[in-house]
C-alpha positions as CSV (number, residue, x, y, z in Angstrom):
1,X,241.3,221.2,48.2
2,X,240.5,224.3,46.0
3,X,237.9,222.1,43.9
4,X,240.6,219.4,43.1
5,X,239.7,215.8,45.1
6,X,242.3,214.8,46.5
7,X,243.4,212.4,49.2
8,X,245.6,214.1,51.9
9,X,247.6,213.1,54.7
10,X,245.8,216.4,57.0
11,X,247.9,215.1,60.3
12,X,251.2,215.5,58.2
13,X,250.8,218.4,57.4
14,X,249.1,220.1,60.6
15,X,252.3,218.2,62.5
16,X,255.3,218.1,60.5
17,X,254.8,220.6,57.6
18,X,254.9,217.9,55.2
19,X,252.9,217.5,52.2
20,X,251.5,213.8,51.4
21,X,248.7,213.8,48.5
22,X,247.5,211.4,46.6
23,X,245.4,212.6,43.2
24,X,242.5,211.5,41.7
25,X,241.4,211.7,38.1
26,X,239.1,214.8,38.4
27,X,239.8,218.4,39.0
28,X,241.9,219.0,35.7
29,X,241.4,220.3,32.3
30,X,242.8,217.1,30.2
31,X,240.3,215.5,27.6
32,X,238.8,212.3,26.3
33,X,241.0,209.4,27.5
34,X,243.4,211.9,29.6
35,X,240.1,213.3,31.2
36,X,240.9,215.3,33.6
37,X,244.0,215.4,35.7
38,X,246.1,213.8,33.9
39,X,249.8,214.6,35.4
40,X,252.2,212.1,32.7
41,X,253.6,214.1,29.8
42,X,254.5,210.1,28.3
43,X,251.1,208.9,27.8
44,X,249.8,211.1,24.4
45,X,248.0,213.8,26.0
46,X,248.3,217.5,25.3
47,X,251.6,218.4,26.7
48,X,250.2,222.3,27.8
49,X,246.9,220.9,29.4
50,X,249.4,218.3,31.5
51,X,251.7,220.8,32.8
52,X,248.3,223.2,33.5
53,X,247.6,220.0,35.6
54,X,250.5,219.6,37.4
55,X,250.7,223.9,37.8
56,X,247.0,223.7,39.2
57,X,248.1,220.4,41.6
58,X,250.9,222.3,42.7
59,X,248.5,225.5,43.7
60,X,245.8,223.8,45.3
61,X,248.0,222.4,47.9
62,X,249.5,225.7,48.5
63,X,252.8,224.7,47.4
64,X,254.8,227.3,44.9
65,X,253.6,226.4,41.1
66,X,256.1,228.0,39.2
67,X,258.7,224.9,41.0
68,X,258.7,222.2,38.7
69,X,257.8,218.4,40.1
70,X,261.0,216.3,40.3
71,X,259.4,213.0,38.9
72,X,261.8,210.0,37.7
73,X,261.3,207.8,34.4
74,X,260.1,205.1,35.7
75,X,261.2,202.0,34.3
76,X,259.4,199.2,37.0
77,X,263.3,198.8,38.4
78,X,263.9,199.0,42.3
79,X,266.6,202.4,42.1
80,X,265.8,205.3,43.9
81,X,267.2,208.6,43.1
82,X,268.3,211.6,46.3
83,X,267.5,214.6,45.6
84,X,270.1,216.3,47.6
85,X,271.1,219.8,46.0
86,X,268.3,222.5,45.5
87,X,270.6,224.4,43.2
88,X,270.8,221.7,41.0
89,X,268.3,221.7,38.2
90,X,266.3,217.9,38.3
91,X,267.1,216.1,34.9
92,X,264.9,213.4,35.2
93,X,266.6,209.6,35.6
94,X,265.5,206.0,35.2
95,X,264.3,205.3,38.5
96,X,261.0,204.1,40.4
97,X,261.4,206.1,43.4
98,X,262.7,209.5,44.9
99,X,263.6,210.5,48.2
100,X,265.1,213.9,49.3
101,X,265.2,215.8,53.0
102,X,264.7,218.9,51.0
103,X,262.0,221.9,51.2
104,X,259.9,223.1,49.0
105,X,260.8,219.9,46.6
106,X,258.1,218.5,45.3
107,X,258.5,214.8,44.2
108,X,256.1,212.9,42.5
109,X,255.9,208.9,41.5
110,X,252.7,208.4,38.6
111,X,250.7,205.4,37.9
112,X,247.4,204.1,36.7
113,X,247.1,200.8,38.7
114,X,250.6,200.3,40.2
115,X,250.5,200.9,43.7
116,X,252.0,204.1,44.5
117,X,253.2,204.8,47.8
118,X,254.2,207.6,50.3
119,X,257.0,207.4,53.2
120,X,258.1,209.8,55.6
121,X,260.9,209.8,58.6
122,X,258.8,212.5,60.6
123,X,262.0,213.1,62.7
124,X,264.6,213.8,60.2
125,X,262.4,215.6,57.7
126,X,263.0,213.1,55.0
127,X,260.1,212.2,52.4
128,X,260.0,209.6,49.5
129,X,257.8,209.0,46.8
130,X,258.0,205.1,45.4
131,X,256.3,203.6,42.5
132,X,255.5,199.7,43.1
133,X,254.1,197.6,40.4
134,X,254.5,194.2,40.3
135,X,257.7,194.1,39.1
136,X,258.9,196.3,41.9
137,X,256.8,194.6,44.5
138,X,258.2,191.2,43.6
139,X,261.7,193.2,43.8
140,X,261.3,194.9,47.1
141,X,262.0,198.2,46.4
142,X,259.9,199.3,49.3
143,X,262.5,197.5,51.3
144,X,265.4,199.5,48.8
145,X,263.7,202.7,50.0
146,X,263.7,201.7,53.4
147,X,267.0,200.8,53.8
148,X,268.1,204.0,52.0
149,X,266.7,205.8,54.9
150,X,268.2,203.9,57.5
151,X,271.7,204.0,55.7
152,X,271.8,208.0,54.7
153,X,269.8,209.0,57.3
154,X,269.9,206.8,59.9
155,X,266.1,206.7,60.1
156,X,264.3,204.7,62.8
157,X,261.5,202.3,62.3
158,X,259.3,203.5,65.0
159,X,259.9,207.2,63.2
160,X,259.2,206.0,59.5
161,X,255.5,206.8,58.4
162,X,254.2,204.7,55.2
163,X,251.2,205.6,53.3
164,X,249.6,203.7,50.5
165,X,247.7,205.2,47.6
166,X,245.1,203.9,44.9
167,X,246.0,201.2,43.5
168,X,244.6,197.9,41.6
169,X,243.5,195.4,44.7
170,X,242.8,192.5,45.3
171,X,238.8,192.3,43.8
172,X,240.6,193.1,39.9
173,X,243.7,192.0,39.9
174,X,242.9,188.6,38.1
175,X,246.5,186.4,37.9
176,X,247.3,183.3,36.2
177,X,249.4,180.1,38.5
178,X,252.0,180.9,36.2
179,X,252.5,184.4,37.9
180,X,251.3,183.8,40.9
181,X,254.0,181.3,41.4
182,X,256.8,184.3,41.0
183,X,255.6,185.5,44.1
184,X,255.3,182.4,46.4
185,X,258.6,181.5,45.1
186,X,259.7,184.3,46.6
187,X,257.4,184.9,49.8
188,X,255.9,181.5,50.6
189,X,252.1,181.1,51.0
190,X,250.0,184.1,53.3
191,X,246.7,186.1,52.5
192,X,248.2,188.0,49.2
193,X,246.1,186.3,46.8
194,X,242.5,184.9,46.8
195,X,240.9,182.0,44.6
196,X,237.3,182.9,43.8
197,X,234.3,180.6,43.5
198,X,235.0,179.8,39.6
199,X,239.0,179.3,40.6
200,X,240.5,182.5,39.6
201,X,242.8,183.9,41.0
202,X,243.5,187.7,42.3
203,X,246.5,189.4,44.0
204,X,246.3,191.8,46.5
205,X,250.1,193.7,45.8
206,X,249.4,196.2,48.4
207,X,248.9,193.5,51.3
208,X,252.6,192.0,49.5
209,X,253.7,195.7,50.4
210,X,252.4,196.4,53.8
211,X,253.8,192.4,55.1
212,X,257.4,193.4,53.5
213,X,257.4,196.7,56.0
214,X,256.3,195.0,59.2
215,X,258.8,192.7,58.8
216,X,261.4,194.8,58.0
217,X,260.3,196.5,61.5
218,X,257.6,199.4,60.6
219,X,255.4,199.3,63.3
220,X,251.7,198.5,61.9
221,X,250.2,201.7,63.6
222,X,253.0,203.8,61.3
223,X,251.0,202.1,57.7
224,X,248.2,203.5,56.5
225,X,245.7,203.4,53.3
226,X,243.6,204.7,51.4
227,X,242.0,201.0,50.4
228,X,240.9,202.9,47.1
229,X,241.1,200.1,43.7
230,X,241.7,202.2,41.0
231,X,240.4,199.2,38.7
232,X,236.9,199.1,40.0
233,X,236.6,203.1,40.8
234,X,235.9,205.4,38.3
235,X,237.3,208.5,39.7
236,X,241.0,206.8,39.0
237,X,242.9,206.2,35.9
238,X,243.6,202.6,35.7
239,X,245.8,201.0,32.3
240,X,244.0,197.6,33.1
241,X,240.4,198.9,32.6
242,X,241.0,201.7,29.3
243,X,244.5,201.0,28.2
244,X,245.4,204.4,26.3
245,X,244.7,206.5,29.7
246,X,246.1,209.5,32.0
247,X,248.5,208.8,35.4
248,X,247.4,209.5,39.0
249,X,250.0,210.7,40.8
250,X,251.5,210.7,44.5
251,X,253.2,213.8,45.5
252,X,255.2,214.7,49.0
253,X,257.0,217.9,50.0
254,X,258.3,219.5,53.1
255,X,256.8,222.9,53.1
């Protein structure tokens, strides 16, 4: 889109007037460490080149610059904030997830290995935004977001659209027993984790994800991915490879 690579969700948009986009690291005007499109005003990068970043994101997908991005501090808890009044100016809130049924409301979770993912009740016009690390994967707050839509909205599974962005997988994300353990404590044995040749082992959060939806009833034809690793690709920011670096971003809005 407009020189900015991007990963889009085209059939969304063409059908439901809904904006799913998940960014890259290029197309931005961020140096050094925060080169280029860096969209987190936390991280120590110029604070004018981020919000030129976010402006130009905004403008590339055709959606209203001068709106600011409602995008929570995110904290790697499960709450999600509802965005529910337009009026209302956003003060941003602890929180690792947003969801709102409003237009022209951008919302926008950040991360730079975390897997950050995209959800969509295509009949009620509701979109969420939801930042998953580990801590929030071993939490469910997938599930949380889930269940929000199906309480306030009264969202149906075979209606609910999940899309997953970049994110570290399962070839880099090297775990100890220790922490591995947390999870099969909590989800019993399955294909989330591999042991190499040499014993390691490596976690495949996304997979953790995507068996937590189908069991809580999202039909496997409603989940898709971009099977990017933002560990092992260059064109994504990713805090295990460089540490002291810029935030991705996944951003949804009904236009």
């Amino acid at each position: 889109i407009k020189s900015i690579p991007v990963y889009m969700a085209d059939n969304l948009l063409d059908k439901h007037n809904i904006v799913f986009c998940f960014s890259t690291r290029e197309g931005g005007q961020s140096k050094n460490k925060f080169g280029s499109l860096n969209l987190a005003y936390h991280v120590g990068d110029d604070r004018l080149n981020t919000y030129k970043n976010r402006a130009k994101l905004l403008d590339a997908l055709n959606i209203d610059n001068t709106i600011s991005i409602n995008a929570c501090n995110q904290i790697h808890g499960t709450d999600i904030m509802i965005i529910e009044d337009n009026d209302t100016p956003f003060i941003s809130k602890n929180a690792d997830g947003i969801i709102t049924n409003k237009k022209n409301t951008p919302i926008m979770v950040m991360g730079a290995d975390c897997n950050l993912i995209l959800i969509a009740d295509i009949k009620n016009k509701v979109i969420g935004s939801i930042h998953a690390g580990w801590k929030g994967t071993l939490n469910k707050i997938l599930i949380n977001a889930l269940e929000l839509l199906k309480a306030k909205y009264d969202s149906k599974d075979k209606d609910i659209l999940i899309y997953f962005g970049p994110s570290i997988r399962s070839c880099c994300y090297l775990v100890n027993e220790k922490f591995l353990n947390k999870f099969k404590s909590k989800f019993g044995e399955g294909d989330y984790y591999r042991k190499s040749q040499d014993n390691s082992l490596y976690m495949d959060l996304t997979k953790i994800n995507k068996i937590q939806a189908i069991k809580f009833g999202i039909p496997e034809k409603n989940i898709f991915d971009t099977n990017k690793c933002t560990h092992c690709d260059d064109n994504f920011f990713s805090y295990r490879r460089n540490k002291k670096t810029g935030r991705q971003a996944a951003i949804a809005c009904i236009v």
